[in-house]
C-alpha positions as CSV (number, residue, x, y, z in Angstrom):
1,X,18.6,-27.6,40.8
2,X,16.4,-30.9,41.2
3,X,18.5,-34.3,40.7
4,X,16.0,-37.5,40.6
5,X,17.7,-40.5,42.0
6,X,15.3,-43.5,41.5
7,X,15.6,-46.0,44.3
8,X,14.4,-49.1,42.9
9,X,14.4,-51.1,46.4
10,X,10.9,-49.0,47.5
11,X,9.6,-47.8,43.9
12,X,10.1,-44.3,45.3
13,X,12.0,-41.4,43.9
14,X,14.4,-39.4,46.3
15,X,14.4,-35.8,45.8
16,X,17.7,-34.4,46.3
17,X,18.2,-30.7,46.4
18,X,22.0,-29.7,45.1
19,X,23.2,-32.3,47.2
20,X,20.2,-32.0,49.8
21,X,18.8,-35.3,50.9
22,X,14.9,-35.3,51.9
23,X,12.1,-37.6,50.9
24,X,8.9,-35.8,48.7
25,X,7.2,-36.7,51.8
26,X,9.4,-34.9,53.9
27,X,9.8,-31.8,51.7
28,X,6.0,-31.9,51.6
29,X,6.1,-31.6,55.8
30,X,8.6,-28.6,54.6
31,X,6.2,-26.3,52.6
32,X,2.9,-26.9,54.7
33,X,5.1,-25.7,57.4
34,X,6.8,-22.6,55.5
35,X,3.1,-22.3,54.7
36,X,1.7,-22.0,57.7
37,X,4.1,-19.2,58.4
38,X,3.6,-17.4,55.6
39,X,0.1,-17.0,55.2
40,X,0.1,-14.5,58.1
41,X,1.7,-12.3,55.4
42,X,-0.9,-12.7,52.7
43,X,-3.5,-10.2,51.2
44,X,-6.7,-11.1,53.3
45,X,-8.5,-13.0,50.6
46,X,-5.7,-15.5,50.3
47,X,-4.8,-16.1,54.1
48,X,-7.6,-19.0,54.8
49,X,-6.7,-21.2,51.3
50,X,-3.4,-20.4,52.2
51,X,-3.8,-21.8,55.9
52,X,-6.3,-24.5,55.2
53,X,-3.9,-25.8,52.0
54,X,-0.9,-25.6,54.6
55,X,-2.7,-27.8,57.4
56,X,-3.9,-29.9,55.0
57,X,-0.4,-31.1,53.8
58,X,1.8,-30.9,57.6
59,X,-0.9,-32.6,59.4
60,X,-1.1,-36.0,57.3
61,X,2.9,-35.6,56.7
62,X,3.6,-35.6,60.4
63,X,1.1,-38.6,60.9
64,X,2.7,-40.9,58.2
65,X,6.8,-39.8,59.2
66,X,5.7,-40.5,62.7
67,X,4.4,-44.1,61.1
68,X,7.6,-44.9,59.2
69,X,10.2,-43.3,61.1
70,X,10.8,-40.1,61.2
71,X,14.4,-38.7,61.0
72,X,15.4,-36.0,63.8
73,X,15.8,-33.3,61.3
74,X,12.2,-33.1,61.0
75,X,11.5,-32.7,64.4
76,X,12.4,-28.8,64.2
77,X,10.5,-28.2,60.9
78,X,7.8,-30.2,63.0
79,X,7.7,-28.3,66.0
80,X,8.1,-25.0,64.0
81,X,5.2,-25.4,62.3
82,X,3.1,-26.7,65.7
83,X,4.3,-23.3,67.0
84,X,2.7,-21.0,63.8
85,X,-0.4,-22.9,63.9
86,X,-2.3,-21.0,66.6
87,X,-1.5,-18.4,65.0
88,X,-2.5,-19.3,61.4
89,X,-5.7,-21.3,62.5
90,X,-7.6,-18.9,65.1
91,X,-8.7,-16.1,62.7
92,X,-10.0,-19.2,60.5
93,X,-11.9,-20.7,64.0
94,X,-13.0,-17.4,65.1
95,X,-14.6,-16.4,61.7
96,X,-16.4,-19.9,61.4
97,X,-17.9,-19.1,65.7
98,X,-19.1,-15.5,64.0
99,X,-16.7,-14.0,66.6
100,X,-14.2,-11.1,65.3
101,X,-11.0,-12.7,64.0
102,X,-8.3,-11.1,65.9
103,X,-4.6,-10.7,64.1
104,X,-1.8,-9.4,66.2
105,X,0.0,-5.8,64.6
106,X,2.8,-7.0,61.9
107,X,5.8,-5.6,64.7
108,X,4.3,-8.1,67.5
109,X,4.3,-10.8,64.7
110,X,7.5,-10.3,62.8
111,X,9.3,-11.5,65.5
112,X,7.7,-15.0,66.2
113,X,7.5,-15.4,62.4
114,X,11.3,-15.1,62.1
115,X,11.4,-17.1,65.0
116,X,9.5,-20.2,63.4
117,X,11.5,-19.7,60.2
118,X,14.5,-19.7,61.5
119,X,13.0,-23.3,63.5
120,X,12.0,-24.7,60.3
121,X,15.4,-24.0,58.3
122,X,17.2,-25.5,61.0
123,X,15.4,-29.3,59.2
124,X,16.8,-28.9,55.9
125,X,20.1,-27.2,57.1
126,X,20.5,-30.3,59.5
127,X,19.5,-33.1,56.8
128,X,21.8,-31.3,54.6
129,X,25.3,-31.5,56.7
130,X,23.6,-35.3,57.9
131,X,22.2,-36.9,54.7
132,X,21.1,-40.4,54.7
133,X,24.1,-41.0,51.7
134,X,23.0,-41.6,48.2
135,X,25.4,-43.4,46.5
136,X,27.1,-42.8,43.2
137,X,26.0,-45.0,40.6
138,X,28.8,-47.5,39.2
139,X,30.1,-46.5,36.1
140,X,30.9,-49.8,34.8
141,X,29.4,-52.4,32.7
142,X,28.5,-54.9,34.9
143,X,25.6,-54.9,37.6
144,X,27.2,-55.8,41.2
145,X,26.0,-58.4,43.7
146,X,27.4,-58.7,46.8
147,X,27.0,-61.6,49.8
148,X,29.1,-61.9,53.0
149,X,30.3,-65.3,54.6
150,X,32.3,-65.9,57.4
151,X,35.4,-68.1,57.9
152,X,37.3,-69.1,61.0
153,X,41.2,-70.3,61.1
154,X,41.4,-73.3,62.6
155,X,44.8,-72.7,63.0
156,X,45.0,-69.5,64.5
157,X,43.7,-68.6,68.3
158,X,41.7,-65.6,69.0
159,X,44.1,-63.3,71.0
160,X,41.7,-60.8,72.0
161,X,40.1,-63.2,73.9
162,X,41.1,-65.8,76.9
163,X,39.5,-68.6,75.7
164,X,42.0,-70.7,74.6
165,X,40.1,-72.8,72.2
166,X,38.7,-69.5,70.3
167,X,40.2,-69.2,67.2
168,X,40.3,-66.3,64.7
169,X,37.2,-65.7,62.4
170,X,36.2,-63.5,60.1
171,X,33.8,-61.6,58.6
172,X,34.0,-60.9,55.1
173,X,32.0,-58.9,52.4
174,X,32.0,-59.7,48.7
175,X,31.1,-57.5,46.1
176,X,31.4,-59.3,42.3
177,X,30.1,-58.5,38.5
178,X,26.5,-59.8,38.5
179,X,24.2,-60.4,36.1
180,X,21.2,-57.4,35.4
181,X,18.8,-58.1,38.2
182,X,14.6,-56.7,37.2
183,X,13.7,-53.2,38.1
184,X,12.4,-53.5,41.1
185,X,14.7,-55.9,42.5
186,X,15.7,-54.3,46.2
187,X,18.8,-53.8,46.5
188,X,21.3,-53.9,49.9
189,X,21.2,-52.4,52.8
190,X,24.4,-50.0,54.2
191,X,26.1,-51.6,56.6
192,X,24.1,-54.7,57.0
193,X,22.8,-57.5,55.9
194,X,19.4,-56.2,58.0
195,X,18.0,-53.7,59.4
196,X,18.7,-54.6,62.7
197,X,22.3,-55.0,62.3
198,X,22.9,-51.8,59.7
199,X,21.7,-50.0,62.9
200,X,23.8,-52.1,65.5
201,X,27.0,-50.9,63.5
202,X,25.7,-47.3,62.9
203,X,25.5,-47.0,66.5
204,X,28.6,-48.3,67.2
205,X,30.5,-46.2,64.9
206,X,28.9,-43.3,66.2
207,X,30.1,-44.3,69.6
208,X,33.5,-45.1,68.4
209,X,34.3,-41.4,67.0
210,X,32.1,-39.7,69.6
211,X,28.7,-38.9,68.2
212,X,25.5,-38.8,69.5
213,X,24.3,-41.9,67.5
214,X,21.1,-40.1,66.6
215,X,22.6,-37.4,64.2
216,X,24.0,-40.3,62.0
217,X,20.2,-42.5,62.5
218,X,20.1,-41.7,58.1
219,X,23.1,-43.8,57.6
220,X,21.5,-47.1,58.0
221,X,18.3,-46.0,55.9
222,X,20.5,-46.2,53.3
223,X,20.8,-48.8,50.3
224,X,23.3,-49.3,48.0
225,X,23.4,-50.0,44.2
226,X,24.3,-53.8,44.5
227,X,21.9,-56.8,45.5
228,X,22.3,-59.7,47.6
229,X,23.1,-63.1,46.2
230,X,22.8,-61.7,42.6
231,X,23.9,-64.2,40.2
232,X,27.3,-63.8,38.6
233,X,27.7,-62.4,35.2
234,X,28.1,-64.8,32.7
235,X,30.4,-66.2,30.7
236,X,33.5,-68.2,32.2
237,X,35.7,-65.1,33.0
238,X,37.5,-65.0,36.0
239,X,37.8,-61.9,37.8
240,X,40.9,-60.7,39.9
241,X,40.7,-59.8,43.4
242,X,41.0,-57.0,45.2
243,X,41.4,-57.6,49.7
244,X,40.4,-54.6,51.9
245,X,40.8,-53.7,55.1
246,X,39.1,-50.8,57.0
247,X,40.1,-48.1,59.3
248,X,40.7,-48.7,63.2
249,X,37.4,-49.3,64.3
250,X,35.9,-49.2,60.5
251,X,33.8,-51.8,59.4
252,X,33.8,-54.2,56.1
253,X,31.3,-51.6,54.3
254,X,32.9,-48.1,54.8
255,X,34.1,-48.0,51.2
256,X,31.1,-49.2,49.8
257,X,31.3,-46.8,46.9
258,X,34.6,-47.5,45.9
259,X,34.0,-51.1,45.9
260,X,30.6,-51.2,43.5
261,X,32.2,-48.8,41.3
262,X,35.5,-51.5,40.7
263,X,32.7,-54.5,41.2
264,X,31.3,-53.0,38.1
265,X,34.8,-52.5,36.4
266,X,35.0,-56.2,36.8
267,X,36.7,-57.0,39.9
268,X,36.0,-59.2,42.7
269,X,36.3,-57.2,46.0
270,X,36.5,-58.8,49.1
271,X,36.4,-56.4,52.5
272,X,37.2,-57.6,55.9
273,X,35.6,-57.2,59.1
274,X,38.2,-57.7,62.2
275,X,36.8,-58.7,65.1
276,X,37.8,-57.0,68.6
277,X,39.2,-54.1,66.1
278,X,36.0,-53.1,64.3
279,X,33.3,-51.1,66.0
280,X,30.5,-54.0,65.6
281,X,30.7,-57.0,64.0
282,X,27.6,-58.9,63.8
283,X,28.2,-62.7,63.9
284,X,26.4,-65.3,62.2
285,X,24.8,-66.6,65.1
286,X,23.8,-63.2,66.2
287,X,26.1,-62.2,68.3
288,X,28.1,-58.9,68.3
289,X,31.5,-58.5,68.6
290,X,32.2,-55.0,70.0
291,X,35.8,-53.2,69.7
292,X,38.4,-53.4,72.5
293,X,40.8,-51.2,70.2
294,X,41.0,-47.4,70.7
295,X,43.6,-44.9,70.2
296,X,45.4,-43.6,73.7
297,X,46.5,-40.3,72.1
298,X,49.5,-40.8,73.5
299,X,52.4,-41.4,70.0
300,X,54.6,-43.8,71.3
301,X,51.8,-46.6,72.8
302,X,49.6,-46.0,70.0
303,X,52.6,-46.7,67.5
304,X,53.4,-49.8,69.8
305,X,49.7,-50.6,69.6
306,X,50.0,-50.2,65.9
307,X,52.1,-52.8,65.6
308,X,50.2,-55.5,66.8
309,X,47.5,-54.4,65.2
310,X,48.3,-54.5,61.7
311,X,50.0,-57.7,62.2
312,X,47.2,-59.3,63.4
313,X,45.3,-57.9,60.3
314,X,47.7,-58.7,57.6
315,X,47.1,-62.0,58.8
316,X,43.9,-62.2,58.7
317,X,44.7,-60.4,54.9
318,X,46.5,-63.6,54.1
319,X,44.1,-65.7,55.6
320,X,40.8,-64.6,53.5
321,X,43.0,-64.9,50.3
322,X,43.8,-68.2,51.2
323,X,40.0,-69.2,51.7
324,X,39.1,-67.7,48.2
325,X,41.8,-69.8,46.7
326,X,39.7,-72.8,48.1
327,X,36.3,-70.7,47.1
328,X,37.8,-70.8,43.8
329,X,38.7,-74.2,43.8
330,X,35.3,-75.6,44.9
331,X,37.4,-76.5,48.0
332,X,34.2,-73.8,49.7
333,X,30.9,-73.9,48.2
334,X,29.6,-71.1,46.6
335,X,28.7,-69.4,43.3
336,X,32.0,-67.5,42.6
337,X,33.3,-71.2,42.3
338,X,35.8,-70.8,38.8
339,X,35.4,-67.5,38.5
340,X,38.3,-65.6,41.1
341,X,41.3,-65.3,39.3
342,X,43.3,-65.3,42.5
343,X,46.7,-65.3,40.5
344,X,46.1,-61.5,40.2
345,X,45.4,-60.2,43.9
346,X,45.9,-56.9,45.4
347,X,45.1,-56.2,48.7
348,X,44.7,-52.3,49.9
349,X,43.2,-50.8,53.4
350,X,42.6,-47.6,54.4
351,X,44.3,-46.0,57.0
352,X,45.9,-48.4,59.7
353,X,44.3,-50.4,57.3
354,X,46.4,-49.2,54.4
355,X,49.5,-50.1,56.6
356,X,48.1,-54.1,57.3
357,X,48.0,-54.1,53.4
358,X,51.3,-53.3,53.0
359,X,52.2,-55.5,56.3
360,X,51.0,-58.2,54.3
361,X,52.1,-57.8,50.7
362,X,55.2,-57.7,52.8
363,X,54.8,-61.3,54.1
364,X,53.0,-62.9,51.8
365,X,53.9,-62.6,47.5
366,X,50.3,-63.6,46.5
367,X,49.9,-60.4,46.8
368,X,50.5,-59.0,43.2
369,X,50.1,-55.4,44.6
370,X,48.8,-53.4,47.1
371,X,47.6,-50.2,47.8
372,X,47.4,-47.6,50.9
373,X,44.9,-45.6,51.6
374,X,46.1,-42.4,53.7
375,X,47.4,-45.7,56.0
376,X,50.6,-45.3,58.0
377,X,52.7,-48.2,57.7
378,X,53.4,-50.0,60.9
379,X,55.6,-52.5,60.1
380,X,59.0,-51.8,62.3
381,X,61.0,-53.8,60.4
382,X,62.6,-52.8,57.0
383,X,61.8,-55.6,54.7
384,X,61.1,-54.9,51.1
385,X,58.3,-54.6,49.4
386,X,58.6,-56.9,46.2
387,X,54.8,-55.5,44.2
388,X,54.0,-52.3,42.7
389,X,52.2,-49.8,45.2
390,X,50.3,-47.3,45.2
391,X,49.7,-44.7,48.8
392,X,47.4,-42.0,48.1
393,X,47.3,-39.6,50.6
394,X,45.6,-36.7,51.9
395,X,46.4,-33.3,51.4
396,X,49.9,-32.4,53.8
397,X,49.2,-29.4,56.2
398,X,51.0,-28.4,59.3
399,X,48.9,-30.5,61.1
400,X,50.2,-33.9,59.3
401,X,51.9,-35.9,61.7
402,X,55.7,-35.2,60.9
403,X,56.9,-38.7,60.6
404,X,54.1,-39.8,57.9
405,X,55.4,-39.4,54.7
406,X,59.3,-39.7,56.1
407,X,58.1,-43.3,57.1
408,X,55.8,-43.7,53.7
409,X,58.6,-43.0,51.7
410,X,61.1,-45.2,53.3
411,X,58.5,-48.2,52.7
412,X,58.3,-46.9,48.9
413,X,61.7,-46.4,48.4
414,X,62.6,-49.9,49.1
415,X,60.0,-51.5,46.8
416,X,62.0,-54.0,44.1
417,X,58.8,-52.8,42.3
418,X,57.8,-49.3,41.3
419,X,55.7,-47.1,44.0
420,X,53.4,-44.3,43.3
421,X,52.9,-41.8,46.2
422,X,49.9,-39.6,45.1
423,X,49.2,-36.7,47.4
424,X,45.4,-35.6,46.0
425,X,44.6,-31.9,46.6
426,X,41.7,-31.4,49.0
427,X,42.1,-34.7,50.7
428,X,41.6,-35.1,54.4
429,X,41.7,-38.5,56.0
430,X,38.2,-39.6,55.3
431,X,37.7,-38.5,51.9
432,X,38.9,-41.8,51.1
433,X,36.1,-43.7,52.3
434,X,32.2,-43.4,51.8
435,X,32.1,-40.7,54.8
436,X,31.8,-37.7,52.2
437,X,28.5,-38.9,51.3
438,X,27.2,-38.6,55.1
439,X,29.1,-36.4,57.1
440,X,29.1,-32.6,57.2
441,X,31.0,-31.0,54.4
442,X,33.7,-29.7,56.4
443,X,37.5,-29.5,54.7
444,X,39.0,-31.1,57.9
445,X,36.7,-33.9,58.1
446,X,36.2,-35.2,54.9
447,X,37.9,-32.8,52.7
448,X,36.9,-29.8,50.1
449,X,36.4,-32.0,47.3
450,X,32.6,-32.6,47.5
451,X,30.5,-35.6,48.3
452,X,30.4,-36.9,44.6
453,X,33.7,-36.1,43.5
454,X,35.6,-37.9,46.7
455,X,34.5,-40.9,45.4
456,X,35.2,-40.4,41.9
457,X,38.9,-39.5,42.6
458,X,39.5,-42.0,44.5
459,X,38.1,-44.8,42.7
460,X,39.3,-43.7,39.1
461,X,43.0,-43.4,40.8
462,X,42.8,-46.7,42.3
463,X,41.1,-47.9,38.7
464,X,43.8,-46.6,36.9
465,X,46.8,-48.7,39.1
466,X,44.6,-51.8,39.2
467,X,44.2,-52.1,35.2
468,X,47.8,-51.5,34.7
469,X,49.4,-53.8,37.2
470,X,47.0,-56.4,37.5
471,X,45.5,-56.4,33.8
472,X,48.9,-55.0,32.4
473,X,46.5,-52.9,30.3
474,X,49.0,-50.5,28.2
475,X,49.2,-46.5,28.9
476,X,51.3,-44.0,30.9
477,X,50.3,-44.7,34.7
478,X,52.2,-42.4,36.0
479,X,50.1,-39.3,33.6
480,X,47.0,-40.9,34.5
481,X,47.9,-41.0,38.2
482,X,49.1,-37.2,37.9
483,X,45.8,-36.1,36.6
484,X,44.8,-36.5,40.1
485,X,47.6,-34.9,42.2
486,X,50.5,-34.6,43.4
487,X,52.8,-37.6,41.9
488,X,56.0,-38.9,43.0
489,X,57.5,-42.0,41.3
490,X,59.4,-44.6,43.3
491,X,61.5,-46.5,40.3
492,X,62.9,-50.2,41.6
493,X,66.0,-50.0,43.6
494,X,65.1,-46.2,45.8
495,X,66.0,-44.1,42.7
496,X,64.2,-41.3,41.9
């Protein structure tokens, strides 16, 4: 089945096959080169259009990919196709010399044409399980605009480093209702504000969970549905706000998806990049902050680790909301000036970032509530939370780390506020970021629920809690909630 996703920041049209990302121009490198193969096969008559057609199309395909960029899935559809062409091009030559076009018997050439199939498929097969993403388009009424800025606390020094008059900063990505911008318009880059630093961070992440960085080189082709510096949507509105904080070593765009599709919903959400924590962050004078955080494997450091961690974080949580407020204010220049309604905040992470957020709705009640994604909460003490929460989680196996939802529900239970747990069927740890729509499709990496409907479960859910607890919009959370998975309601005071 064809799907057409126009891309309006080139004018072209990206041809995705069932969830199968390659460019016409690539799938046009595809069929010259299944082509090529395949016209050995032909009745006699049809062989030379066949091979001529074929060349005609792989040669100027290979010249212009090479030209642009070509992506390292191609390279085996390339070379397969180098490797039939002596075969398909010397009866043509030795016809046109007058000399007696020789063609080897079919059981000497079944074997190299399987062998230059098999080649070929191993392109599409490859760009399949490493797309460059696609991302979902946002379902609600407003267009999105994003812009990032970056603050420093005067107040607080930088610990990672031994400078002692380094103080924390922050980098911090905002995505916001915008106003309709033309067709045409192009619209942001994934994980950058260039292309130069979308390919920094790609790298890095790559480094930070192991990967060769070129099988992941399609993530930073990617754009994204919002635009850069798009003016607000009108009227005097004010939208809440909605703090996030990434994984360890996850950078301010990894849940890209989920926040255009609440931008558009009509919220104001503001994702953090920790520097020292994050693989790469990219500074505004150009430099680039690389990660000094890394799990040990070992339980009992990491948890200790953890600790510092997430406090460091919910503080720089409570710091961004506190420079919004002055955005807000006018106290910061800057065109969402009036319109952040930062008397309904909720600030939500995913994993160890899910645990800062409830670190800081902990320490700090502007926080009207806060939500956990698949995060494990760090915080050693047993305060109280005093907001509604939501945790999703992933899908509990064996595996599962034994004290995870033990320590989860503690947190929950002790909420003066009702807490949802919702453990969503199919769920592994990443399905709850945008790495569904780039990594291999395999159930213990980003889950069994599909690139398209990751996103959608986990933004609708989080939707859902954000309307009722910030908006107070009317309805039955907890059957909304339960549509999704598995529910358990924490009512105030640790009943059940």
């Amino acid at each position: 089945m064809w799907h057409r996703v126009p891309r309006p920041e080139d004018g072209r049209v990206t041809e995705i096959i069932a969830g199968l990302y390659m460019s016409p121009l690539e799938f046009l490198a595809l069929l010259g080169a299944v082509a090529l193969v395949v016209a050995r096969w032909l009745p006699p008559a049809a062989r030379p259009r066949v091979t001529t057609a074929a060349g005609a199309v792989v040669v100027p395909s290979a010249v212009v990919l090479s030209a642009v960029g070509i992506r390292w899935q191609m390279l085996p559809v390339l070379a397969g196709a180098a490797l039939a062409s002596p075969f398909a091009f010397s009866p043509l030559l030795r016809r046109r010399t007058g000399r007696t076009a020789w063609r080897a018997r079919w059981w000497l050439a079944l074997p190299g044409s399987v062998a230059c199939v098999g080649l070929i498929a191993t392109g599409p097969v490859a760009a399949w399980a490493f797309p460059v993403p696609v991302f979902p388009e946002p379902s609600g009424r407003f267009a999105v605009g994003t812009r990032v800025v970056q603050w420093t606390d005067p107040h607080r020094p930088e610990t990672a480093t031994a400078d002692p008059h380094d103080r924390r900063t922050v980098v911090v990505q905002l995505w916001y209702p915008a106003r309709s911008s033309p067709a045409g318009t192009r619209r942001a880059r994934y994980l950058g504000r260039t292309e130069h630093e979308a390919r920094t961070v790609s790298d890095a992440l790559a480094r930070h969970v192991g990967l060769p960085g070129f099988l992941v080189d399609g993530v930073p082709r990617a754009h994204t549905h919002s635009v850069f510096d798009a003016p607000v949507a009108g009227g005097s509105g004010r939208f809440p706000v909605v703090l996030f904080s990434p994984g360890l070593g996850g950078v301010r765009t990894q849940n890209t998806a989920w926040a255009e599709e609440l931008a558009s919903h009509g919220y104001v959400v503001a994702a953090l990049d920790h520097p020292y924590d994050s693989a790469a962050v990219v500074l505004a004078d150009g430099r680039t902050v690389d990660a000094q955080v890394a799990s040990t494997g070992d339980p009992d450091k990491d948890e200790e680790r953890g600790v510092g961690w997430a406090t460091v974080r919910a503080a720089d949580l409570g710091f961004v909301l506190t420079q919004l407020d002055r955005l807000d204010r006018g106290e910061i220049a800057g065109p969402l000036t009036g319109r952040l309604d930062t008397g309904r905040v909720a600030v939500t992470g995913h994993s160890i970032g899910g645990g800062s957020a409830l670190q800081a709705a902990r320490q700090d009640r502007r926080f009207d509530a806060v939500i956990d994604l698949d995060g494990y909460p760090y915080d050693p003490t047993s305060r109280s939370l005093h907001q509604p929460a939501l945790a999703l989680t992933q899908e509990i196996t064996p595996d599962t780390d034994p004290q995870y939802l033990p320590r989860l529900t503690r947190v929950l239970k002790l909420n003066t506020e009702t807490s949802y747990r919702l453990t969503i069927p199919g769920a592994a740890h990443l399905t709850f970021m945008d790495g569904p729509l780039y990594l291999p499709p395999v159930p213990s990496i980003t889950g069994s629920l599909g690139r398209t409907e990751s996103q959608h479960v986990v933004a609708a859910a989080t939707l859902a809690f954000l309307d009722s607890t910030l908006r107070h919009e009317p309805g039955d959370l907890a059957a909304v909630l339960s549509a999704y998975g598995d529910l358990s309601v924490h009512p105030p005071g640790g009943s059940r």
